[in-house]
Phi, psi and omega in degrees: 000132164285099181300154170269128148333307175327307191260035136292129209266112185234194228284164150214127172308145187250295171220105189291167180278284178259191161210140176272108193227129153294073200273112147056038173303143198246347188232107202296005172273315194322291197314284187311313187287334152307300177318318162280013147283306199287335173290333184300307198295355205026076191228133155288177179203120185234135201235119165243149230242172004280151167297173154214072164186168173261165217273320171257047142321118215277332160264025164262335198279295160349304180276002177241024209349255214222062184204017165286353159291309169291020194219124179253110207235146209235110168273132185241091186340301190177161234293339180264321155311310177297308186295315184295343173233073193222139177313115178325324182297312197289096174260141196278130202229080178285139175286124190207129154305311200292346194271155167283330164289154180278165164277338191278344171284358193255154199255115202254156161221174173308111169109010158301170187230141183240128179236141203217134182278171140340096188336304180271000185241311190092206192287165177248152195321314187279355174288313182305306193288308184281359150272134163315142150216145197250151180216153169278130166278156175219136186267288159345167182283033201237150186280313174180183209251149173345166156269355160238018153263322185286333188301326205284297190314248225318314187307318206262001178263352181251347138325280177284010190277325206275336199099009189311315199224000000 
């Protein structure tokens, strides 16, 4: 029998160092496995839908194994939900291939929202064009990195950008 993710009752951060947001992932491992960043890291997380997987999916379920409880995690119909419920403090900081900056140019503070696009698309333009948006540089011949290796790289260096560690 399958639990839904959803109605599992997990943590909630009262004021998180970041937050992670998700624009429409499409691949449920990716997911799971930010998600057991941010419950290790204490990041909040945020998933904005539609998804393109269900929430009890045995591999999203898998990839967070039995640490799905640690992670406080916040569902968003879809992208204008998210900005009406996005912390007043907190200003939002996109990942993009498409961007000209490195993330190590971006100045992060406590209580940012760092949003990472669509595996297969990224941010869609008009998302890009009203945000900072920031790139992983890639030297090599590959178009761009897991989506959840890029998340682990970015979270924890503006962690430590921040004073987390």
């Amino acid at each position: 029998m399958t639990r839904d993710i959803s109605k599992i009752e997990h943590r909630v951060i009262e004021d998180p160092w970041l937050n992670v947001v998700l624009f429409r992932p499409e691949i449920p491992a990716n997911t799971g496995n930010i998600a057991r960043l941010c419950g290790a890291a204490e990041i909040r997380l945020h998933l904005i839908h539609p998804l393109g997987f269900r929430v009890d999916d045995r591999h999203l379920k898998r990839a967070g194994l039995d640490y799905w409880h640690e992670v406080d995690i916040r569902h968003h119909a879809d992208y204008k939900s998210f900005l009406s419920n996005t912390d007043a403090d907190g200003r939002i900081i996109g990942l993009s291939r498409h961007a000209s900056e490195p993330y190590t140019e971006a100045h992060i503070r406590r209580g940012d929202y760092l949003l990472f696009g669509q595996e297969t698309l990224g941010l869609p333009p008009e998302i890009r064009e009203a945000i900072p948006c920031y790139k992983i540089p890639i030297w090599g011949n590959v178009r761009s990195l897991n989506l959840s290796t890029s998340a682990g790289i970015v979270a924890y260096h503006f962690l430590h950008q921040t004073g987390r560690f």
